[in-house]
FIRORO-698537 format. One record per residue (C-alpha): residue number from 0; x negated, y, z negated. Coordinates in steps of 0.001 Angstrom, whole numbers, plus 500000, padded with zeros to 6 digits. Each point is the difference from the previous one (the first is absolute). Example, Ala and Ser with C-alpha at 12.3 -4.5 7.8 and 13.67 -1.06 7.14 Angstrom:
! FIRORO-698537
PT  ronu      xx      yy      zz
PT     0  487700  495500  492200
PT     1  498630  503440  500660
***
This chain:
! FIRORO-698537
PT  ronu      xx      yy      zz
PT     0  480662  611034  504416
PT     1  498383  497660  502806
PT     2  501137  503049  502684
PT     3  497981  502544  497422
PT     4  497262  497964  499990
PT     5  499728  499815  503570
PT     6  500024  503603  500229
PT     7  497425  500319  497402
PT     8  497754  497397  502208
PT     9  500682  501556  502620
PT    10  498201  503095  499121
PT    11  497281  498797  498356
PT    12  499634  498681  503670
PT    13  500286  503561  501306
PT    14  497402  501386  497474
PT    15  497535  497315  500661
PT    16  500412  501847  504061
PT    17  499499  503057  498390
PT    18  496755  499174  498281
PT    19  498822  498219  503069
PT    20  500310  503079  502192
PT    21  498276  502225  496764
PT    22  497126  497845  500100
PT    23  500395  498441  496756
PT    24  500165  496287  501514
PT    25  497862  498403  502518
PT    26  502092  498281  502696
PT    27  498967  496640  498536
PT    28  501603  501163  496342
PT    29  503100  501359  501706
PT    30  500834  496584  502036
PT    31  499834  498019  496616
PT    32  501888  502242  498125
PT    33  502449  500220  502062
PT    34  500144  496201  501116
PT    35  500557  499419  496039
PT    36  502460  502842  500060
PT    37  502136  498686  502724
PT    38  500389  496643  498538
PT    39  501440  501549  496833
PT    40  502311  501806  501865
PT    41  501003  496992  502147
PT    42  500409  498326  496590
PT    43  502488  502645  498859
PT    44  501608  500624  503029
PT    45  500948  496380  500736
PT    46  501271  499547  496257
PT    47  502250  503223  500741
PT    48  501033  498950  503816
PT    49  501554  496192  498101
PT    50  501384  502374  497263
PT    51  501793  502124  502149
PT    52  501263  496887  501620
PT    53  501349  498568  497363
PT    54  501435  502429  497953
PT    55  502502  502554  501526
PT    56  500827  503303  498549
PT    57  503333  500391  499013
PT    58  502454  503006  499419
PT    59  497987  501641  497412
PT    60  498107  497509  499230
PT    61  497202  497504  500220
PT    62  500922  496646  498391
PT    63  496672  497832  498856
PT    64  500897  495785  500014
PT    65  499037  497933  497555
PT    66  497357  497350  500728
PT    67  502216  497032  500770
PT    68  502500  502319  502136
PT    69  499916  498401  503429
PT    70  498808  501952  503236
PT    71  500319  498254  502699
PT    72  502535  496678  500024
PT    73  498781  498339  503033
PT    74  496953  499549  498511
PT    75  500976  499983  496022
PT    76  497429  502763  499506
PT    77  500068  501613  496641
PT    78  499070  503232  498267
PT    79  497298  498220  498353
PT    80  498200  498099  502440
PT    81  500239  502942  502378
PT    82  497993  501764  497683
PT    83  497469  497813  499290
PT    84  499438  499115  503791
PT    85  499655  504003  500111
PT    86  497183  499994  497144
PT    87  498034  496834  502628
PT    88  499896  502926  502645
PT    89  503478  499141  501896
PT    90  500639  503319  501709
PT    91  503275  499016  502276
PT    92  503097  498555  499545
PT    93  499169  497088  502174
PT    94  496727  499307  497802
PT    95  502244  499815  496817
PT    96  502005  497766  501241
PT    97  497217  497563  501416
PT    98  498249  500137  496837
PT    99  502942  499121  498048
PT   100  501401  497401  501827
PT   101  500472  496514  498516
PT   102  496965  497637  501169
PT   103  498613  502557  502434
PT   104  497397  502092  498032
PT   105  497079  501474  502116
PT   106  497176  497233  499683
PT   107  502988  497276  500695
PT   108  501119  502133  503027
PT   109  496530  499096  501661
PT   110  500127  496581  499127
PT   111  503666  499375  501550
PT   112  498623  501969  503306
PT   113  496953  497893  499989
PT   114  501693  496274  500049
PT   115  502444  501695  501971
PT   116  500208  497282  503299
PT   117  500860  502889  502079
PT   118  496926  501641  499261
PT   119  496305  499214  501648
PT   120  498153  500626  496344
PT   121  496711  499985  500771
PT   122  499333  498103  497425
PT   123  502534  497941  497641
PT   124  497302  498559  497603
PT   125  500442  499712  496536
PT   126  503579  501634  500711
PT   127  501710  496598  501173
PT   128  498816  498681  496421
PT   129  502257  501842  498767
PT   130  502989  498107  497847
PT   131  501799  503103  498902
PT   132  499434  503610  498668
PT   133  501344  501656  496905
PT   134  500310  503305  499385
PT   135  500666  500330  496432
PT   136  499320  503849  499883
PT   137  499326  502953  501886
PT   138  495991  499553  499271
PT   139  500396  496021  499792
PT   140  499408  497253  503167
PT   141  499893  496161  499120
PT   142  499468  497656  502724
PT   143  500311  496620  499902
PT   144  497844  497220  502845
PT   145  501009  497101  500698
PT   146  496345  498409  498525
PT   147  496700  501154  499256
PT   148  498668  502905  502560
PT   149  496471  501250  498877
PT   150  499541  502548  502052
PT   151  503696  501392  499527
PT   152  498860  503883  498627
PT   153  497061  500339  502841
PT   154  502822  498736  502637
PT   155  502556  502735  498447
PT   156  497820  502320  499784
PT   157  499561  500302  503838
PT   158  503625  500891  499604
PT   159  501343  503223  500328
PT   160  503387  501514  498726
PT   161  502769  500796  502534
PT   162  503468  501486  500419
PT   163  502645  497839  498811
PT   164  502557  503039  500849
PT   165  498416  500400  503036
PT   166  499331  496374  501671
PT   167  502345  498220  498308
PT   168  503187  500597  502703
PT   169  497793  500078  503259
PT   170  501420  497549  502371
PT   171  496057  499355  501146
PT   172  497420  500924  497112
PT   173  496844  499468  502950
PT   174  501320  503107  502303
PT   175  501432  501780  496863
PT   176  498330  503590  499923
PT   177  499026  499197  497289
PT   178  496976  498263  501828
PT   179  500473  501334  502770
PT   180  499494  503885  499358
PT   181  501395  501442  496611
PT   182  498036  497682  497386
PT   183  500923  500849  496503
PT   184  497932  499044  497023
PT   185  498697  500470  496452
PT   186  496297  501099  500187
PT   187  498456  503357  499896
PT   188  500310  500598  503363
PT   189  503200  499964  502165
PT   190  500209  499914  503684
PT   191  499939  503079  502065
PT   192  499698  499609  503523
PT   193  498980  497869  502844
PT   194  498748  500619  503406
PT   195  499818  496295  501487
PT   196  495715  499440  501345
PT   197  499219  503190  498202
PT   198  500156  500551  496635
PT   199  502329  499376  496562
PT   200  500245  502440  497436
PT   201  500813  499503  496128
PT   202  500877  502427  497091
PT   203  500024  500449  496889
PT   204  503055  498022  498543
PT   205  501485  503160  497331
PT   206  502024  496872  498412
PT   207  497103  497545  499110
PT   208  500190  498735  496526
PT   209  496208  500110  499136
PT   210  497658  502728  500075
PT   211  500633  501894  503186
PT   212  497094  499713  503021
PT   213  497578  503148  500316
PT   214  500121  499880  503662
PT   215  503274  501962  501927
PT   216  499567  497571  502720
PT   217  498051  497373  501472
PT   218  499655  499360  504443
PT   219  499331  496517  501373
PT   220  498700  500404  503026
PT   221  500064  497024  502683
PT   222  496219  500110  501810
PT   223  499126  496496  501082
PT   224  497082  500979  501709
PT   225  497354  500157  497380
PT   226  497272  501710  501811
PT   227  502767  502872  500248
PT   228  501124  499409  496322
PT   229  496482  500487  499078
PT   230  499514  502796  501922
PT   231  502915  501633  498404
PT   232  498549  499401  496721
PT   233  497053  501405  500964
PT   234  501797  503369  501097
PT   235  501635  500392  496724
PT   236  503426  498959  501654
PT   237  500573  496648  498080
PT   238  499495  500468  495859
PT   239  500037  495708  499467
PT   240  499525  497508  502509
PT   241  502387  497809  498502
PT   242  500550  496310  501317
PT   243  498398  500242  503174
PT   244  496488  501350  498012
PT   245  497112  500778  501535
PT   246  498422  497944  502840
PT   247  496491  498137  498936
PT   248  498121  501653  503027
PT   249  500839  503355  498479
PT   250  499555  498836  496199
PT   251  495743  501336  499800
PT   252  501589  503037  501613
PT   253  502390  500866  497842
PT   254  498340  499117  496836
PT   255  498134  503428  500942
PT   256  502562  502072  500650
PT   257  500254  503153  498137
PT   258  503205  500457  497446
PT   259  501307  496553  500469
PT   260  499535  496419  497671
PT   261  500052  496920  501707
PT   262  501179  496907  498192
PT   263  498984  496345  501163
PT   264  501448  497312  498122
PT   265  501217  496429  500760
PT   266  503598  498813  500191
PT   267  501762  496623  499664
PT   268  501053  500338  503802
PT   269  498739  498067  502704
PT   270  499557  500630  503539
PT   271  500882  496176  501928
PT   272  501049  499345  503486
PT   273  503400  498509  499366
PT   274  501086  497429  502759
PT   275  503732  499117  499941
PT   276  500935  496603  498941
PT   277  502689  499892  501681
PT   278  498516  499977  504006
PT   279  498877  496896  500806
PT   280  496912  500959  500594
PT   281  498679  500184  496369
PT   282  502035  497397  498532
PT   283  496847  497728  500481
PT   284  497367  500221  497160
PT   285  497273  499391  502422
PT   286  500931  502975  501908
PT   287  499658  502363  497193
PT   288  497105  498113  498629
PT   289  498734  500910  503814
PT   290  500455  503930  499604
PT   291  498379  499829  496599
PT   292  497113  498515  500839
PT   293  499295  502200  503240
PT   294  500676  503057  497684
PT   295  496771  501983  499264
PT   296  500985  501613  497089
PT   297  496597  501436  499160
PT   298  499870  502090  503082
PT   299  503075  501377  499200
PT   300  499509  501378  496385
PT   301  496116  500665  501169
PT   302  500673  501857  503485
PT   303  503665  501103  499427
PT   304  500148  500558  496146
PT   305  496274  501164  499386
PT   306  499907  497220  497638
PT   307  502179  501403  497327
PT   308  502888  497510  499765
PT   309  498948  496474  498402
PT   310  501018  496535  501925
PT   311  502649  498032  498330
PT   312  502127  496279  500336
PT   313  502862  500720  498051
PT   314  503058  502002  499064
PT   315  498677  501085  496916
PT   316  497393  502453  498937
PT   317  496629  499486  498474
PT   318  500860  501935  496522
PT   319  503991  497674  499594
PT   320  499981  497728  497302
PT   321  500975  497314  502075
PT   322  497295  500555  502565
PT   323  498687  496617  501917
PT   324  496121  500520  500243
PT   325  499812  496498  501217
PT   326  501733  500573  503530
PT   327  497662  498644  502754
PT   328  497701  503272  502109
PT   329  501374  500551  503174
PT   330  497478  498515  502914
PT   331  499266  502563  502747
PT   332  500127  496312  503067
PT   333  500936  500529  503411
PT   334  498683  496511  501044
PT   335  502121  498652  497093
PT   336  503040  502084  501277
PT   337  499477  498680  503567
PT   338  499532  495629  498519
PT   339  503954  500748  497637
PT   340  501478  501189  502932
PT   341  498393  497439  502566
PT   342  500547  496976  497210
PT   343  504134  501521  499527
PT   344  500049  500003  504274
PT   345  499964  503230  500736
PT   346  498052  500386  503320
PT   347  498889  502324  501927
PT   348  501858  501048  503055
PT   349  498797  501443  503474
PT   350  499484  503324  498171
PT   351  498171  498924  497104
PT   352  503516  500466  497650
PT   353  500571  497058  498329
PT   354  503735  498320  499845
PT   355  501439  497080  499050
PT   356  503667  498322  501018
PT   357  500465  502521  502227
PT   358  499199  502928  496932
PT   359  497399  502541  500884
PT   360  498263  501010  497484
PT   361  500622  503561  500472
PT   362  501450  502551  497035
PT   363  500423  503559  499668
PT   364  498693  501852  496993
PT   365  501410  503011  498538
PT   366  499044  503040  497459
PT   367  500972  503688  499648
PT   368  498992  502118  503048
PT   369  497210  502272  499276
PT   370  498626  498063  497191
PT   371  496511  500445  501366
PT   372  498221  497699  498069
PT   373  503047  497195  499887
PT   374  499283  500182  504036
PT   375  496444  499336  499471
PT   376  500502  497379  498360
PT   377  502372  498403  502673
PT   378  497337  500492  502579
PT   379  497842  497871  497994
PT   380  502384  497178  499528
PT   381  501114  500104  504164
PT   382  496274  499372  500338
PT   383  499666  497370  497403
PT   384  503229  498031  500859
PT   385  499057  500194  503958
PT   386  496841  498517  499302
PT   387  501719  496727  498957
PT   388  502737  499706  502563
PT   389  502882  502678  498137
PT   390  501901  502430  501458
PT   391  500496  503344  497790
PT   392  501922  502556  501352
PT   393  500157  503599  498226
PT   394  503631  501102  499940
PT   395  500080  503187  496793
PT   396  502747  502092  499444
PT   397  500846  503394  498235
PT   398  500349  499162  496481
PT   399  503648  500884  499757
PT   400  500413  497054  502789
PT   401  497423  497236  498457
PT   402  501355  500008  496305
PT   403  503373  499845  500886
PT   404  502223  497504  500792
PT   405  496902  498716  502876
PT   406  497985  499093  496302
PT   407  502922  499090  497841
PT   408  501959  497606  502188
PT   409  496541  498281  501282
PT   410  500680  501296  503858
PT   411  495839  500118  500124
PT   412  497570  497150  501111
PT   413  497121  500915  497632
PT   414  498978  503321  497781
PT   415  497588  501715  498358
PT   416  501327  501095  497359
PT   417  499146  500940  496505
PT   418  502188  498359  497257
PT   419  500110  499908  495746
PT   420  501227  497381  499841
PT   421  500478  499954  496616
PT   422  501547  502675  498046
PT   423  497876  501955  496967
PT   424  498105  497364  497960
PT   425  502159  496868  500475
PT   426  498979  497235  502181
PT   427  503284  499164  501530
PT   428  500730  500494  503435
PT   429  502919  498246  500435
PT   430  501625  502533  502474
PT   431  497278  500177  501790
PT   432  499430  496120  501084
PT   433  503066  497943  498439
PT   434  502065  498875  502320
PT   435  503087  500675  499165
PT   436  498652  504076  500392
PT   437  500140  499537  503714
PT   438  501886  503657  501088
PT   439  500223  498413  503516
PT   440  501961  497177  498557
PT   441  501871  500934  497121
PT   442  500179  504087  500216
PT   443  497831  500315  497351
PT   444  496582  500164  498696
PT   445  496169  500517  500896
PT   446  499264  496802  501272
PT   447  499686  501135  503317
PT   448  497194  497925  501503
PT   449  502701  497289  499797
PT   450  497404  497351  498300
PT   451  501853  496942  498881
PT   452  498171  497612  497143
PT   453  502160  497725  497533
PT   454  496624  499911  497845
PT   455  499624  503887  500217
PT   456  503557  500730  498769
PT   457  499683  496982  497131
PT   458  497160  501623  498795
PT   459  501252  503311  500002
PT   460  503107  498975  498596
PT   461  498071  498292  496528
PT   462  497912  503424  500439
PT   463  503189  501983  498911
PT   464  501541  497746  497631
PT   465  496410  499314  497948
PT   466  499994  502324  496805
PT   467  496349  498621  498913
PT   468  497075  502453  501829
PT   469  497180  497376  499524
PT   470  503251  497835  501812
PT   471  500607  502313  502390
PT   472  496210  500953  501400
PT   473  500100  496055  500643
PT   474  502826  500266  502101
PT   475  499421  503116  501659
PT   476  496027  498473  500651
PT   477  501163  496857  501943
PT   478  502329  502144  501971
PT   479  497225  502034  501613
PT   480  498279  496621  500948
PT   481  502746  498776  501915
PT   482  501031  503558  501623
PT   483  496474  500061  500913
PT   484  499318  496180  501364
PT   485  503525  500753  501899
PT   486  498496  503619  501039
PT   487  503644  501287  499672
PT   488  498197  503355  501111
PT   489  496496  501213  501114
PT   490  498693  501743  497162
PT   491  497580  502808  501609
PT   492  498881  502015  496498
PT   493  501519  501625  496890
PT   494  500722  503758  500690
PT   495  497230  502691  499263
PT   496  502312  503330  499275
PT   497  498116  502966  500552
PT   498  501777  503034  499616
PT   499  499390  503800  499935
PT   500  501694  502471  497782
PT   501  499520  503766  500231
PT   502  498426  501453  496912
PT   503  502050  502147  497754
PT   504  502815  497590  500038
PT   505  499848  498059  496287
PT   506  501390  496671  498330
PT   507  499342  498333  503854
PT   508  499046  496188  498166
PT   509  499577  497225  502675
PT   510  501862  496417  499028
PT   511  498592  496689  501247
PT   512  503268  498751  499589
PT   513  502359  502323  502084
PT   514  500332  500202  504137
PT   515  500206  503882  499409
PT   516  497819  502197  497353
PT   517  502937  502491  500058
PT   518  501532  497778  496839
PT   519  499139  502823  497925
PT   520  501107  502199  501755
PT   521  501621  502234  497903
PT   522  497224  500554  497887
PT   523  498441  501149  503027
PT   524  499454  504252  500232
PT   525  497577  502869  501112
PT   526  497258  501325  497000
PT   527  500558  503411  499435
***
């Protein structure tokens, strides 16, 4: 019956051609038709493909098993649960028997990759809670922490499913292909193809469970020049702007562009210069208290930003329940600068650098090449740090180079960076500042500026474990005082997002709480 089907599908596939080259679709109708018609048939065809696997015809006949008639004794497999890890959209041998093995169902697959000590997770949060997982049922996880963990469903779900089948043998999960080239997942897209600098290509995934995406295919293209990406945009050649958005020198511009919407919203990101706490040179509050002070933020957001993006202190948005509007206003002092670093005794050498025990106080600074407005911004700080006696080299790299293992193991000297630090509406950041989240140290984790605090990782630790909100916004208040007083970064200002979509394309709906606005993008597709 399943290979009938098929067949059946199959043509309904060939008619929906026909009608496209008669005229009776538009091109748009035709790729959603058949994008909904393809994952039916990928349905079928993968029920038939375990079928014919598992059943064999014999001399004359076709013999049908009974549900507890076992398939496969290695794994103890049966009729039964083959089918009903068939009906959850299994479509390979393999898949049936990862779904049906003891313990290892698909959301407990990602968990045992995750705490895997093999594996660099980027983060482990809310997973090394974890006391055990039951799997009762197909449809059915129960986990179990080892005490309270408030923000346990935000923290999972950052998570994403993986491949038990897949990952579960590799000798090395990191250089897997898995992540490395052939990434396999459950949304409504699935990869496609790669070229490395240039572009990465997705498609519609036949197999997804929900409704299936209006849109074929979807490019991300790599342009980390954003005068060019503008100018693209401009020409019709870029239909979203995506993460990268539109540059605030070009934002009056492109607000009157013809047959294009521009979107500016705010964000929970920040942009800070991130110094590493692990060089010598910054382990020495009055050294960061230095570089704070000698920071003219205004001038940046005014003559950089056009004045769109608003000044901040902490980690935390303006519009987060746990918010601290009490954090003392940055203070735009050079002179100030100059007295902490003379009263800590760091003078002024023959060159007007100032060292101390033999330490220059001379740093490099890094962001992604081509980020023209980023490299504004550095100039600004070179001036404002020499002024005082500071050193700032510029030393950017392709973003393929920066935000690899030169960000993650903490190989820089300082950053500019932009960072969420917390993840949607939860105040936690615990893999972002903890300690114990050092990657450089312990293989895993976000922690990456390499800041050490025993009252920063107490705090954060009671954040987790308190139930009580009222409790919590206490907690989470105090923290941002003491993150602040230590000036664990250099908050600059919460991100402006302004990005331009191409008109015609519907359901684009920007999310404050999301690094990307393509987390709809499924939904995404071109009016008719």
């Amino acid at each position: 019956m399943r290979r009938v089907e098929c067949v059946v599908v199959g043509g309904g596939l060939a008619g929906l051609a026909v009608a496209g080259r008669l005229g009776r679709l538009t091109g748009r109708d035709y790729s959603r038709e058949a994008v909904r018609a393809r994952g039916r048939l990928l349905h079928r065809d993968g029920f038939r493909r375990v079928m014919d696997e598992m059943f064999r015809f014999g001399p004359g006949v076709y013999d049908l098993a009974d549900e507890q008639t076992t398939l496969c004794r290695c794994e103890e497999v049966t009729v039964g649960e083959a089918l009903a890890a068939i009906r959850e959209g299994a479509a390979h041998v393999n898949e049936v028997k990862a779904w049906t093995r003891v313990g290892m169902g698909r959301c407990q697959g990602t968990h045992e990759l995750i705490t895997n000590p093999k594996f660099g997770a980027y983060s482990k949060v809310g997973h090394d809670q974890v006391a055990g997982i039951e799997t009762p049922d197909d449809s059915t996880v129960r986990v179990r922490l080892k005490e309270p963990f408030a923000p346990f469903m935000t923290a999972w779900g950052d998570t994403y499913i993986v491949p038990a089948h897949i990952l579960e043998g590799a000798a090395d999960p990191n250089t897997h292909e898995f992540n490395t080239k052939s990434p396999v997942g459950t949304g409504p897209f699935r990869f496609g193809s790669r070229v490395a600098g240039d572009h990465l290509v997705l498609l519609a995934n036949a197999g997804y469970h929900g409704a299936a995406p209006a849109l074929d295919r979807v490019i991300f293209k790599y342009i980390p020049d954003l005068t060019v990406l503008y100018t693209q945009f401009k020409a019709g050649a870029v239909d979203v702007t995506g993460l990268q958005g539109i540059s605030a020198e070009f934002y009056a511009e492109a607000k009157s562009l013809p047959g294009v919407t521009v979107h500016l919203h705010y964000t929970p990101a920040v942009e800070y210069v991130y110094v590493n706490h692990g060089n010598p040179k910054f382990k020495e509050l009055a050294v960061r208290q230095a570089l704070y002070h000698a920071m003219d933020k205004r001038a940046i957001i005014d003559q950089v930003y056009y004045g769109l993006p608003k000044a901040v202190e902490g980690y935390l948005p303006a519009t987060s329940w746990a918010y601290n509007a009490e954090l003392p206003r940055h203070d735009y002092n050079p002179d100030r600068a100059k007295a902490i670093l003379d009263e800590a005794g760091w003078k002024p050498g023959p060159d007007g650098i100032r060292a101390k025990g033999g330490l220059r106080l001379s740093f490099s600074n890094a962001t992604t090449a081509g980020n023209k407005l980023r490299e504004q911004t550095q100039a600004l700080l070179q001036q404002n740090w020499r002024a005082i006696g500071v050193d700032m080299q510029i030393n950017n790299m392709p973003a393929a180079v920066i935000w690899g293992e030169f960000y993650v193991k903490s190989k820089f000297e300082t950053l500019l960076v932009g960072i969420q630090a917390s993840v949607g509406d939860d105040p936690d950041c615990l893999n972002r500042i903890h300690s114990k989240y050092i990657a450089a140290k312990t293989g895993s984790g976000r922690n990456v500026s390499q800041y050490e605090n025993p009252q920063v990782d107490r705090l954060l630790e009671d954040g987790v474990r308190e139930i009580d909100r009222a409790k919590r916004r206490a907690i989470y208040q105090k923290l941002q005082e003491v993150i602040r007083a230590d000036l664990a970064y250099l908050p600059i200002f919460s991100y402006v997002r302004i990005e331009g979509v191409k008109q015609g394309i519907v359901n684009y709906r920007p999310n404050p709480y999301t690094q990307v606005n393509n987390w709809n993008m499924h939904e995404w597709g071109w009016r008719a």
